[in-house]
C-alpha positions in Angstrom: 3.4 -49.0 -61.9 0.6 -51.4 -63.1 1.1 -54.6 -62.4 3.4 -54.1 -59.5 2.6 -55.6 -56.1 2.3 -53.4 -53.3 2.4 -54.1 -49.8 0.3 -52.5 -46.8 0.3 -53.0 -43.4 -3.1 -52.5 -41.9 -3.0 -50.8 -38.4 -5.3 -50.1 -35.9 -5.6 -46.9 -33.4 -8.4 -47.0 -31.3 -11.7 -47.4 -33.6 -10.0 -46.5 -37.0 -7.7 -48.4 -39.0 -5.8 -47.4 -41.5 -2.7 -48.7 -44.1 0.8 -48.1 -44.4 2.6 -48.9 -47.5 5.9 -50.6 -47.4 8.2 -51.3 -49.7 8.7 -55.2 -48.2 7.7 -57.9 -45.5 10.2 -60.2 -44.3 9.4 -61.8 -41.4 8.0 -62.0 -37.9 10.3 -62.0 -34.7 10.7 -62.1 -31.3 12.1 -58.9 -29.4 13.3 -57.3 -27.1 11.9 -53.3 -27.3 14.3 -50.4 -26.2 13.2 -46.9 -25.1 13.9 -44.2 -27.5 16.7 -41.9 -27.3 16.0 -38.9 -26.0 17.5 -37.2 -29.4 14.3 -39.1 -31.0 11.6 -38.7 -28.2 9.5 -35.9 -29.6 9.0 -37.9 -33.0 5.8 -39.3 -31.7 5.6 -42.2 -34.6 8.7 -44.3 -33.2 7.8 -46.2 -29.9 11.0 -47.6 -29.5 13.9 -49.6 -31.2 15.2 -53.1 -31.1 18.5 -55.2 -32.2 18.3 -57.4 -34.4 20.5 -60.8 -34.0 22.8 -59.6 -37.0 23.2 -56.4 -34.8 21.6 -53.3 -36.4 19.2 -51.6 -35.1 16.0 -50.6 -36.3 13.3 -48.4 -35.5 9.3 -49.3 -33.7 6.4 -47.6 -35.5 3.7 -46.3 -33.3 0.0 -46.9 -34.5 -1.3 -43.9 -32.5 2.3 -41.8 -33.1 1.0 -42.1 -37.1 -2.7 -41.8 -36.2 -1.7 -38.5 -34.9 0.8 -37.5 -37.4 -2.2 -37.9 -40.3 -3.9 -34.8 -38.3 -7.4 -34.5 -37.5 -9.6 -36.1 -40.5 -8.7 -39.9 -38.3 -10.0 -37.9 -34.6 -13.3 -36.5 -36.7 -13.5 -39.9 -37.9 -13.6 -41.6 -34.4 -15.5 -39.0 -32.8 -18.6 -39.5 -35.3 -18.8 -43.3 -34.2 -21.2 -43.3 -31.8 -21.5 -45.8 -28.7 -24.2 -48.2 -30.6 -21.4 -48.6 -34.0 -18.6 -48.8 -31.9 -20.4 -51.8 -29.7 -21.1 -53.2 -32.8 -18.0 -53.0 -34.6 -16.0 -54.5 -31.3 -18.5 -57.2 -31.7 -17.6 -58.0 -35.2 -14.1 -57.7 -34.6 -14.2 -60.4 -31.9 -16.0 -62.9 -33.8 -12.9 -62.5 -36.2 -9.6 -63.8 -35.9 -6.4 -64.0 -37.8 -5.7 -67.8 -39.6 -2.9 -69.0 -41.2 -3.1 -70.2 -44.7 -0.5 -72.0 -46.7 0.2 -74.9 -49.1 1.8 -78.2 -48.6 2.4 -81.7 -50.7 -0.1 -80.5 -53.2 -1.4 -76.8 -54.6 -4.7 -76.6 -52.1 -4.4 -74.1 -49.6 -5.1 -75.1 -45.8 -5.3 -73.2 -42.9 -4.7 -73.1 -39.4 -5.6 -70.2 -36.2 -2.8 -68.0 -36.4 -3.4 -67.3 -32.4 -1.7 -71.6 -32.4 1.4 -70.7 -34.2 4.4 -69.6 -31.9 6.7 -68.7 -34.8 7.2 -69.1 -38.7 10.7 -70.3 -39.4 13.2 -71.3 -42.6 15.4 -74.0 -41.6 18.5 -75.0 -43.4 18.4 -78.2 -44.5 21.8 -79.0 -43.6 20.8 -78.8 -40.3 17.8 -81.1 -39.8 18.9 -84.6 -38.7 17.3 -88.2 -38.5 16.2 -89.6 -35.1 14.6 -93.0 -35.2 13.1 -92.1 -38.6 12.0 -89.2 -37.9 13.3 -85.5 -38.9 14.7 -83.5 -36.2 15.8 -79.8 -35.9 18.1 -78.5 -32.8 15.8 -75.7 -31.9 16.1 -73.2 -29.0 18.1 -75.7 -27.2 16.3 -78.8 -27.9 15.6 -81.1 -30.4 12.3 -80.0 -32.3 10.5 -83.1 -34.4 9.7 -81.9 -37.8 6.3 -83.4 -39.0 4.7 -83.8 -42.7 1.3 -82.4 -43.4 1.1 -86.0 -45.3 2.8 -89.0 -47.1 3.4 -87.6 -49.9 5.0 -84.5 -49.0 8.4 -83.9 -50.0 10.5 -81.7 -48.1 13.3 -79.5 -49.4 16.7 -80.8 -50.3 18.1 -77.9 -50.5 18.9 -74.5 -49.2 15.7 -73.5 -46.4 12.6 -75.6 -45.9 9.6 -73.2 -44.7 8.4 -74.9 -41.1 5.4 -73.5 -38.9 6.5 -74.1 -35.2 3.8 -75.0 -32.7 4.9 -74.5 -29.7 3.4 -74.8 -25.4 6.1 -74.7 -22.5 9.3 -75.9 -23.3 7.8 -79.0 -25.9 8.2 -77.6 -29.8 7.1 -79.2 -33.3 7.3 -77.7 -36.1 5.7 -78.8 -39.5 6.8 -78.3 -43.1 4.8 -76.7 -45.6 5.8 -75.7 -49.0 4.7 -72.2 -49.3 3.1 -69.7 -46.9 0.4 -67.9 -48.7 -1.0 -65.0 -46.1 -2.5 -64.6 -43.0 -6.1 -63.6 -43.1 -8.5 -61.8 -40.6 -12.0 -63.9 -40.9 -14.2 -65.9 -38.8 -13.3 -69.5 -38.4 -16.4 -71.4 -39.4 -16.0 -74.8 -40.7 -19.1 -75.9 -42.1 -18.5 -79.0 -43.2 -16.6 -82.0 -41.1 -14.0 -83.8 -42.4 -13.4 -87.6 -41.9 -10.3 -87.3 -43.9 -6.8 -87.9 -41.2 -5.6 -84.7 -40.2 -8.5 -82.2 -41.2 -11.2 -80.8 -39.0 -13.2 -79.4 -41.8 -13.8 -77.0 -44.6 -14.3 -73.4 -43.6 -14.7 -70.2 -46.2 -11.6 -68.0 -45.3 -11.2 -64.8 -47.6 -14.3 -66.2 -49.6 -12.5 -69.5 -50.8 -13.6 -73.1 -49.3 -10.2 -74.1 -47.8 -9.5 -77.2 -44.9 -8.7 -76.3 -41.6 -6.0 -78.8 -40.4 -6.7 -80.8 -37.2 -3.4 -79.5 -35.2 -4.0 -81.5 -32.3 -3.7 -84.8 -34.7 -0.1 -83.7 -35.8 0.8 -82.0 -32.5 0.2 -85.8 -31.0 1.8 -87.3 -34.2 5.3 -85.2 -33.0 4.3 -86.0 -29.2 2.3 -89.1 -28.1 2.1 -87.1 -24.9 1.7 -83.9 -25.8 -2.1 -83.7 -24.3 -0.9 -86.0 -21.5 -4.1 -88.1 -23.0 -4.4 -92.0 -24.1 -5.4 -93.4 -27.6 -5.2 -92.2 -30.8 -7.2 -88.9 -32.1 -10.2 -89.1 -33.7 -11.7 -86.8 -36.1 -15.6 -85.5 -35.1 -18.9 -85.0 -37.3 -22.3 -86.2 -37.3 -25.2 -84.1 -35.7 -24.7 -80.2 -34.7 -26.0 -79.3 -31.9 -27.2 -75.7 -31.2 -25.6 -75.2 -27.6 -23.4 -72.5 -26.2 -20.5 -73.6 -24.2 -18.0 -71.2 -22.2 -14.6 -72.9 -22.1 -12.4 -71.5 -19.4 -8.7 -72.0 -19.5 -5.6 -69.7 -18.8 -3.2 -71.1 -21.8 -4.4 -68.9 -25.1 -2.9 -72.6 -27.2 -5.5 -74.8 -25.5 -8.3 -71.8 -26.1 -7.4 -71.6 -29.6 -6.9 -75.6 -29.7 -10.3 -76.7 -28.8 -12.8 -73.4 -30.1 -12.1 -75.3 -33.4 -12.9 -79.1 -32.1 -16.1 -77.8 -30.5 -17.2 -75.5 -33.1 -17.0 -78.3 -35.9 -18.5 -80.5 -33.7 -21.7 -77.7 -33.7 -21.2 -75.8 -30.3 -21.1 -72.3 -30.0 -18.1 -71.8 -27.9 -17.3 -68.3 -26.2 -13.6 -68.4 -24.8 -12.2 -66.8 -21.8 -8.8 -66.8 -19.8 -9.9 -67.4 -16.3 -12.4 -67.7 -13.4 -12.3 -64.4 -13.1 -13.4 -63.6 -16.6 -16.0 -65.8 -16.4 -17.4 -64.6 -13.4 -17.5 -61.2 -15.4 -19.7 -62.9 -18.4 -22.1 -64.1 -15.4 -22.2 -60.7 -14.1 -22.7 -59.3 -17.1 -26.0 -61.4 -17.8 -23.8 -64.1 -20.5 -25.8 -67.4 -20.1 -24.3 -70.9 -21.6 -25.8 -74.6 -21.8 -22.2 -75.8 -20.5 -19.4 -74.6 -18.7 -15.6 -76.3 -19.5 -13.1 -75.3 -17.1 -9.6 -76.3 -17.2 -8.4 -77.0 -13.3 -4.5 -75.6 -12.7 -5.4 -71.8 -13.9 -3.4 -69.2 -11.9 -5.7 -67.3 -9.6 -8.9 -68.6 -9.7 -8.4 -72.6 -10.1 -11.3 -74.4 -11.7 -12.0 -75.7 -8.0 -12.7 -72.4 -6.9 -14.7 -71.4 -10.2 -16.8 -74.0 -9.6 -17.4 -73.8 -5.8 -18.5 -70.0 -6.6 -20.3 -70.6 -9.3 -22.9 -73.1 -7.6 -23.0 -71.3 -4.3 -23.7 -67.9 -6.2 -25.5 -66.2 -8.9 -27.5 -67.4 -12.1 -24.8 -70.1 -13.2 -25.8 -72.4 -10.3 -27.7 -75.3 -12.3 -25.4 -75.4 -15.3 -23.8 -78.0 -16.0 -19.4 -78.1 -15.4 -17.3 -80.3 -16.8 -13.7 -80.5 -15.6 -10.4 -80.2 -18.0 -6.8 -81.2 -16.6 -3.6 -82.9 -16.9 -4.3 -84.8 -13.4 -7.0 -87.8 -13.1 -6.2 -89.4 -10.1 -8.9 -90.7 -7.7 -8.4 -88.1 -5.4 -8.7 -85.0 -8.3 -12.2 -86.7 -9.3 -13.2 -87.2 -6.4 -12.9 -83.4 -5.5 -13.7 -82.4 -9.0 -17.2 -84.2 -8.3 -17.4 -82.7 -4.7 -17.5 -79.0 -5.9 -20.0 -79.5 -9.1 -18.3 -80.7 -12.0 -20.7 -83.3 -13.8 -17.6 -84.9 -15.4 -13.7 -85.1 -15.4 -11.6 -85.4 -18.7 -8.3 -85.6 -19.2 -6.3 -82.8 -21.8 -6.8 -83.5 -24.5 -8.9 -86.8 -25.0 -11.3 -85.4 -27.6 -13.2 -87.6 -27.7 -14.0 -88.5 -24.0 -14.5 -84.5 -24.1 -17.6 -84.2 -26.9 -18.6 -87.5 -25.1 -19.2 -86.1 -22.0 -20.5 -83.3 -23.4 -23.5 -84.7 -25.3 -24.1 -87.1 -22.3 -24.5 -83.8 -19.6 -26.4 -81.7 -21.9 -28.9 -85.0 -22.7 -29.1 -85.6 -18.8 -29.8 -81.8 -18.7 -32.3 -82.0 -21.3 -34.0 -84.7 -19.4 -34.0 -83.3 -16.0 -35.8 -80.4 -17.8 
């Protein structure tokens, strides 16, 4: 009927995508997927099934299962892309990512990478408790902070207060927000810096100029450790460099941490899990002004990265600079003895867009 919402869930099966309408969206969740039974195992649209925590079970969709099911107008479709458009639309795609936007202490939307956020929750506010001023949730076992996006913020008093949990390891925060608007598939651009507490900038996300929130500031706000850094975080502007810098690090939270805080400060940053996937950007021809490499990677440590990468190939004069939890004198002093320029400490921000104007201006000047 006019005027009626309706709800779609966009899928994707190999190149083509394609909606389902549903009659409702609750919420995400964790689970645990079950093989089909064998009564069901020919219905090629159901991939599996899963209990929920109230006990009943429900039914997995399968993208290609209902790719298939639609018949052959989606495989014509696919077919007719030719190597060229498909390169190209995997490229697009890539330079895309899902954000987070919602509403808190006033009626301006903010946003957030949606790749950060380990879960959206509604707590009961019977159950949130006081520690040393501070609001506290049990959570998963342990005691989760609960943070305000600011000062004036006012959180429920009353049946469930909407929290988006942040989570790496075992250490949890979660912060309160008044309303979760959508989750949108756009680049993450900020254009303009933000001195403001809390905010890296102001990006366009589904063609409105909304603020991208500086997690890191309330992730340390929750934490004083989190980053296993000293002094307080600062907020970055001023000039924006043109330079291309291939950060390296196995945890997808730290990649999806820091592509913001480099990109607002004017980098173009390309993002990888591991030595070995940077290796494969060398191979492939990739060239950057600056390499970042976090150290304790599985695999391929950042030691071995870097000993590779100046004994080997096209990478051997660009500049490294070292990320970690460690700094003692013997870390740098190895860090130094296999090519990195400089050593920072996760996640002093500043020491980090420090160092990295300083190499690329020795670089510059060497040239």
């Amino acid at each position: 009927m006019a005027g009626e919402e309706t709800f779609i869930v966009i899928l994707r099966s190999g190149v083509s995508s394609f909606g389902v309408i549903v009659d409702q969206v609750f919420e995400s969740e964790e689970i645990v997927v079950k093989p089909v039974t064998p009564v069901l195992r020919e219905i090629s649209i159901f991939s599996g099934n899963t209990i929920l925590g109230d006990g009943s079970v429900i039914m997995i969709l399968d993208p290609n299962g209902i790719a298939e099911a639609m018949g052959e107008s989606m495989q014509s479709e696919a077919a007719a892309i030719d190597e060229d458009a498909r390169r190209a639309q995997e490229l697009a795609a890539a330079e895309r990512s899902a954000i987070l936007v919602f509403k808190a202490g006033n009626e301006e939307s903010r946003a957030v990478p949606f790749a950060l956020v380990a879960r959206l929750e509604e707590i009961d506010v019977e159950t949130i408790e006081e520690n040393d001023g501070v609001p506290v949730v049990q959570y998963r076992g342990r005691l989760m902070p609960l943070i305000e996006v600011s000062d004036g913020f006012e959180r429920a008093v009353e049946g469930r207060q909407q929290v988006v949990v942040f989570a790496d390891g075992e250490q949890s925060m979660g912060l309160m927000v008044d309303e979760i608007v959508d989750i949108v598939e756009d680049r993450l651009d900020i254009e303009l810096a933000s001195a403001r507490t809390g905010v890296l900038g102001t990006a366009v996300i589904g063609s409105k100029a909304i603020d991208v929130i500086d997690t890191a500031y309330y992730l340390e706000k929750a934490f004083g450790d989190w980053f296993s850094a000293h002094g307080n975080p600062t907020t970055v502007g001023g000039d924006r460099p043109s330079n291309k810098v291939l950060l390296v690090d196995d945890s997808p939270f730290f990649r999806n941490l820091l592509t913001p805080l480099l990109s607002v400060a004017g980098y173009e940053v390309t993002a990888v899990e591991g030595g070995e996937a940077a290796l494969s950007l060398r191979d492939a021809g990739r060239d950057f002004d600056v390499i970042v490499s976090d150290i304790e990677m599985p695999g391929m440590n950042g030691f071995e990265l870097a000993n590779e990468i100046r004994t080997n190939g096209p990478w051997t004069d660009t500049p490294l600079v070292a990320l970690s939890s460690f700094s003692t004198r013997a870390d740098l002093e190895k860090g130094r003895n296999v090519g990195f320029r400089d050593y920072i400490v996760k996640l002093d921000r500043e020491a980090l867009l420090d160092s990295l104007s300083h190499t690329l201006a020795i670089v510059r000047g060497a040239a």
